[in-house]
C-alpha positions in Angstrom: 130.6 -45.4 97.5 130.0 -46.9 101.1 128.5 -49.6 99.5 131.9 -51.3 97.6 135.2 -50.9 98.6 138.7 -52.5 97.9 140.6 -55.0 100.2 144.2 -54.2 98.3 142.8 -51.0 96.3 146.8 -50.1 95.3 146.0 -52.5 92.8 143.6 -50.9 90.7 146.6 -48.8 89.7 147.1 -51.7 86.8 143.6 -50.5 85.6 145.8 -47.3 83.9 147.3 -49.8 81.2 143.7 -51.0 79.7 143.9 -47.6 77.3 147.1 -48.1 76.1 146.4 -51.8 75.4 143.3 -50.7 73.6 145.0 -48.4 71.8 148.0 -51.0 71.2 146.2 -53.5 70.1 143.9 -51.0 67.2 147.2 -49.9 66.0 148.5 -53.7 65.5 145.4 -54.8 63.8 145.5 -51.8 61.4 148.5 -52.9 61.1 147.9 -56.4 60.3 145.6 -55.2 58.0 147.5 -53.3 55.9 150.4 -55.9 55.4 147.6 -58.5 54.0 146.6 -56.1 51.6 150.1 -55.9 50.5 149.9 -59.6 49.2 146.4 -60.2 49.0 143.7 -58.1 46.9 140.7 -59.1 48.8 140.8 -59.8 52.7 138.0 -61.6 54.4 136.8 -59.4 57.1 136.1 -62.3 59.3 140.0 -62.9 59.5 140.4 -59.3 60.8 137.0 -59.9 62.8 137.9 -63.1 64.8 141.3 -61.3 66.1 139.2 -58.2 67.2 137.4 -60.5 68.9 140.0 -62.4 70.4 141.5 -59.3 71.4 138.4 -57.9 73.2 138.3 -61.2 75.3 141.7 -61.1 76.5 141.3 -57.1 77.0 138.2 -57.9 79.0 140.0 -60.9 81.0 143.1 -58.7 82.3 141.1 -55.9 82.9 138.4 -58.3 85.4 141.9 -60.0 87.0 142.7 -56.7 88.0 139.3 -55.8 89.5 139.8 -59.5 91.2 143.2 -58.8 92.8 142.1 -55.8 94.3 139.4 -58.1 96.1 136.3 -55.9 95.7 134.1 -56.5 98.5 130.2 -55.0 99.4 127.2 -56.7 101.3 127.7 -56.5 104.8 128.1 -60.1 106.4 125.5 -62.1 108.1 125.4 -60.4 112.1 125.5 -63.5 114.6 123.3 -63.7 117.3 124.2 -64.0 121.0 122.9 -63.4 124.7 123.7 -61.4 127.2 122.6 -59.9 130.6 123.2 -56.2 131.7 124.7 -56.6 135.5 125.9 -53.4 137.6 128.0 -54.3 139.8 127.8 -52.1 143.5 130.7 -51.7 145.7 130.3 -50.4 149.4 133.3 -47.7 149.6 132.7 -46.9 152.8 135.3 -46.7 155.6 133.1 -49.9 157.7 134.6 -51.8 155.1 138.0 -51.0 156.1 137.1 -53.7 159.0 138.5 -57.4 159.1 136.8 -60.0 159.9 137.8 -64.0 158.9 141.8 -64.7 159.0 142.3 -60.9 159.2 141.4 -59.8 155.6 139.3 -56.8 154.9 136.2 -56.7 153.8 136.9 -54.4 150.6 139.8 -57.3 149.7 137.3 -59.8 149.8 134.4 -58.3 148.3 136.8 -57.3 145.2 138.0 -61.0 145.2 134.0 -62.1 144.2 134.2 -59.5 142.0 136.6 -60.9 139.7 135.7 -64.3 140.3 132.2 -63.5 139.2 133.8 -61.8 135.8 135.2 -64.6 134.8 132.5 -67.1 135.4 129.9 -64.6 133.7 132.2 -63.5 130.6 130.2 -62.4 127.7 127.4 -60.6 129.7 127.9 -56.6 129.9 129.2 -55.1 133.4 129.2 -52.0 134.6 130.7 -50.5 138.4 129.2 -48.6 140.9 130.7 -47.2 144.0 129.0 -45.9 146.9 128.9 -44.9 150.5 127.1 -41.5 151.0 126.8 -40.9 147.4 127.3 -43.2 145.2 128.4 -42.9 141.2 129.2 -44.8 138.1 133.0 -45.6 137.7 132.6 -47.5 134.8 129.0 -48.0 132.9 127.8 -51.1 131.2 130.3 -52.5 128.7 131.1 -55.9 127.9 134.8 -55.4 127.7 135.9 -55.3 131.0 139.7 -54.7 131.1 138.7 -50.9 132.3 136.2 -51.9 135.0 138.8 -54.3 136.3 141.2 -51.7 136.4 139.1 -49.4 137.9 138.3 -52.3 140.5 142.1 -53.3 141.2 142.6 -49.2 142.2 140.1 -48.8 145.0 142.4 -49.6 148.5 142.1 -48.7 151.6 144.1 -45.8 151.3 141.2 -44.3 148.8 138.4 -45.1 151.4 137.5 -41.7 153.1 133.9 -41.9 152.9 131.8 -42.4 156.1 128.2 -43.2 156.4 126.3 -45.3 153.4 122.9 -44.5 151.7 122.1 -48.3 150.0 119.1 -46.6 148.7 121.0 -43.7 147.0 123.2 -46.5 144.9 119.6 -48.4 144.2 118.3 -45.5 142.7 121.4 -44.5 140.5 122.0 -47.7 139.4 118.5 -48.6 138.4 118.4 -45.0 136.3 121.8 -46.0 134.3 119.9 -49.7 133.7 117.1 -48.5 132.4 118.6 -45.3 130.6 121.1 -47.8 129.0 118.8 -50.5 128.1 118.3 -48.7 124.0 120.8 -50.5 122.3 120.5 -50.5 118.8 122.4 -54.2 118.3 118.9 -55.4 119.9 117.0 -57.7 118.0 113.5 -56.6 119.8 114.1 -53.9 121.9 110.8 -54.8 123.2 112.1 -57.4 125.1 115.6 -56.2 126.7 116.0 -58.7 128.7 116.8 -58.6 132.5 118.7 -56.1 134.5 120.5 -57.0 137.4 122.2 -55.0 140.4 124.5 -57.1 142.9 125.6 -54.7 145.9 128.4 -55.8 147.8 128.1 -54.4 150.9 128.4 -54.9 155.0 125.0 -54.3 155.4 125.5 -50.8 157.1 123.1 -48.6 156.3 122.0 -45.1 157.6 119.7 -43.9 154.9 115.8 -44.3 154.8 113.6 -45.8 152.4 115.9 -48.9 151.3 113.6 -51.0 150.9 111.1 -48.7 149.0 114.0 -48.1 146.5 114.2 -52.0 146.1 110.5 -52.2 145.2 110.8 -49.3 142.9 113.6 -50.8 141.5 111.8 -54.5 141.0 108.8 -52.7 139.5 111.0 -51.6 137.0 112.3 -54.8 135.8 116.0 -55.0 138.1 116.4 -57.6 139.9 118.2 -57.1 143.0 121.2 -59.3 144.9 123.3 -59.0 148.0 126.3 -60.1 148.7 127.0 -59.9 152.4 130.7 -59.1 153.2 131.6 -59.7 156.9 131.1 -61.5 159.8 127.0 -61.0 161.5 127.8 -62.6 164.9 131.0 -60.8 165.6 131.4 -57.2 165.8 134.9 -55.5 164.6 136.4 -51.9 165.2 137.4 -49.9 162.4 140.0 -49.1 161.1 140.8 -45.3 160.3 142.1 -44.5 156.7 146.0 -44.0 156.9 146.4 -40.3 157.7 143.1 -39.7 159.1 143.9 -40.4 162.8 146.1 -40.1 165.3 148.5 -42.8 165.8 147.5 -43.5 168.7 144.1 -44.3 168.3 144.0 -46.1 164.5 140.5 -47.3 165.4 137.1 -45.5 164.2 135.6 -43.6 167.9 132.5 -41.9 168.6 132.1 -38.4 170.1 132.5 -39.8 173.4 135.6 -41.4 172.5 133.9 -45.2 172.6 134.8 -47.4 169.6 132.7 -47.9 166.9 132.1 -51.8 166.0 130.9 -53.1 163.0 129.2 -55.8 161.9 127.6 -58.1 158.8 123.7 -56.7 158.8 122.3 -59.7 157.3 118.8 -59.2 158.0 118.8 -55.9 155.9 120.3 -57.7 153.0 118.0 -60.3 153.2 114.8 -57.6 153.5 116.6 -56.0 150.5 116.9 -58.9 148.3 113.1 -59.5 149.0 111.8 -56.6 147.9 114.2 -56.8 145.2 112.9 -59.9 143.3 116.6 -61.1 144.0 118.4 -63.1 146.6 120.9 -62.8 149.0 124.3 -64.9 149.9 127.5 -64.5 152.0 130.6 -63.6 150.6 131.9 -66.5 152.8 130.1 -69.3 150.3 131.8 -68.1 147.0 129.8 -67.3 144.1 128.1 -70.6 142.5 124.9 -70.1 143.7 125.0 -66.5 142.7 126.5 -67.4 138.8 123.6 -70.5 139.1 120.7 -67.8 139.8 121.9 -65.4 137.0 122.1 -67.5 134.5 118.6 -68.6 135.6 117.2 -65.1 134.3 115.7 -64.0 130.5 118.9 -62.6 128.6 118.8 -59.6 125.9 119.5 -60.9 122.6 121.5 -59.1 120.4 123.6 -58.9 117.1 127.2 -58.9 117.1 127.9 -56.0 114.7 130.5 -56.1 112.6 131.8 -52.6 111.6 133.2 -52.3 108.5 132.9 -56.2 107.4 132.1 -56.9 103.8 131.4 -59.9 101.8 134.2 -61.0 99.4 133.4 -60.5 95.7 136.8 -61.2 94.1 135.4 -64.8 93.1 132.7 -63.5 90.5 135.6 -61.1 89.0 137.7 -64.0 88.7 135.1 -66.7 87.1 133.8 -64.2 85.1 137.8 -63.7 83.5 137.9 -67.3 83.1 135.1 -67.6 81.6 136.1 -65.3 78.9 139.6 -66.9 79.0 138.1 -70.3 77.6 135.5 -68.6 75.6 138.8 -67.1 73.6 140.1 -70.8 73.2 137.1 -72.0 72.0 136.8 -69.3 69.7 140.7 -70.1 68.3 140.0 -74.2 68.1 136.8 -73.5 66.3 138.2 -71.4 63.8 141.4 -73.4 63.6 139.3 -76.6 62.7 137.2 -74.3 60.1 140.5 -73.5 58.3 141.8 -76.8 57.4 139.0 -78.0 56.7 
């Protein structure tokens, strides 16, 4: 019965002794009976009548106590109703963001720093994470408990950067298929209206794929909404660092194949061009996140029930009105026919 279930079910183990009690209690009133007809020729069968009756209650009130101490429980509770909005989070992996800029901190450090700073202003909306450089993939899809995707988040370091080259449009595309494919959620209260989905790349801007900005339209057309964070400084350029192990010593600095080295530097403009097409907007990691958190909270949420697995309604109360009500329906019964005897 998924319906009813018991909070303390060992309980109903008392329910064994209502037979014998039944049985007990026939086999006293017999008895009862027999010892007045020792002394008395004619017994009024409403004397033997009220203690059957009395006897029923009392059988009837330990047997709903039981029921109450096992606290039956059915009716699923009331499901509250909250907001939320579904934000992918995308993180440039590539080895350009080995490169420091400001006071000597790395680009990846600092774009992870937003990161967190933007889970914690935003708590309550769903996140997922999505890395990419050449390819790009989904280390941890939408959820909106994020103790994983923070973990996930704290691993990436520069010794786990190897990937050279970055495709923006390739982590457009993939993250716009799992917000879309993951927009069916069954907790929705109109599924017709899903709310708002957002992608936030955070990224230097380097870019040496092709139709970017085409993926950002496509993406805005259907319904994601598009924001870059800029990580890095655009009026100076850097060198690169190489990923520990990939070099020689002497020359721990990204080169070409003529030996020059490679600089690197915030592409703002692109950002910007991609924001645009993206129905989104664009801001440097340098001015924290409040205009960002500001903006996002600007947009339509999905509303949804909070489900409750497994929640039921408490019932135990009936079970124990209904006993007491047969408890003072017994003294009733007694005083009533206490009062019709003396009299």
């Amino acid at each position: 019965m998924n319906w009813l279930r018991f909070g303390h079910p060992e309980f109903l183990h008392f329910l064994w002794a209502v037979p014998p009690l039944f049985l007990l209690l026939l086999f006293g009133l017999r008895q009862k009976q027999k010892a007045l007809l020792r002394f008395y020729s004619n017994v009024n069968p409403a004397h033997l009548q009220r203690h059957k009756f009395q006897a029923g209650l009392l059988l009837l009130s330990y047997l709903l106590l039981t029921l109450a101490i096992a606290r039956p429980q059915w009716g699923a509770k009331p499901e509250p109703v909250a907001e939320r909005l579904d934000i992918m989070l995308g993180l440039d992996i590539s080895t350009s963001m080995l490169a420091a800029d400001e006071n000597s901190v790395r680009r990846l450090l600092h774009a992870k720093t937003v990161i967190f700073a933007l889970l914690e202003a935003l708590e309550g909306d769903r996140f997922g994470l999505l890395y990419f450089a050449e390819a790009s993939f989904v280390a941890c899809p939408l959820t909106s408990d994020t103790t994983t995707l923070r973990e996930f988040l704290a691993a990436i370091n520069a010794d786990t950067l190897t990937h050279s080259g970055t495709r923006i449009s390739n982590a457009i595309e993939t993250a716009t298929d799992r917000l879309i494919s993951d927009q069916d959620d069954p907790t929705a209260i109109d599924t017709n209206l899903g709310g708002q989905k957002v992608l936030i790349l955070f990224t230097d801007g380097e870019d040496h794929g092709e139709e970017t900005i085409s993926a950002a339209k496509a993406a805005s057309q259907a319904g994601v909404h598009i924001y870059c964070v800029g990580v890095g400084n655009p009026t100076q350029s850097v060198p690169i660092p190489l990923p520990r192990g990939t070099g020689p010593e002497n020359t721990p600095y990204k080169r070409d194949a003529n030996g020059q080295l490679v600089l690197t530097a915030l592409d703002e403009s692109l950002l910007q061009e991609i924001a645009t097409a993206g129905n989104g907007n664009y801001y440097p990691a340098t001015v924290g996140i409040a205009q960002l958190r500001t903006d996002l909270l600007q947009l339509e949420r999905q509303k949804f029930r909070i489900r409750r697995d497994g929640e039921y309604q408490e019932r135990f109360q009936l079970f124990v009105a209904a006993a007491l009500i047969l408890l003072i329906c017994e003294i009733l019964h007694f005083a009533a026919w206490s009062r019709k005897v003396r009299t």
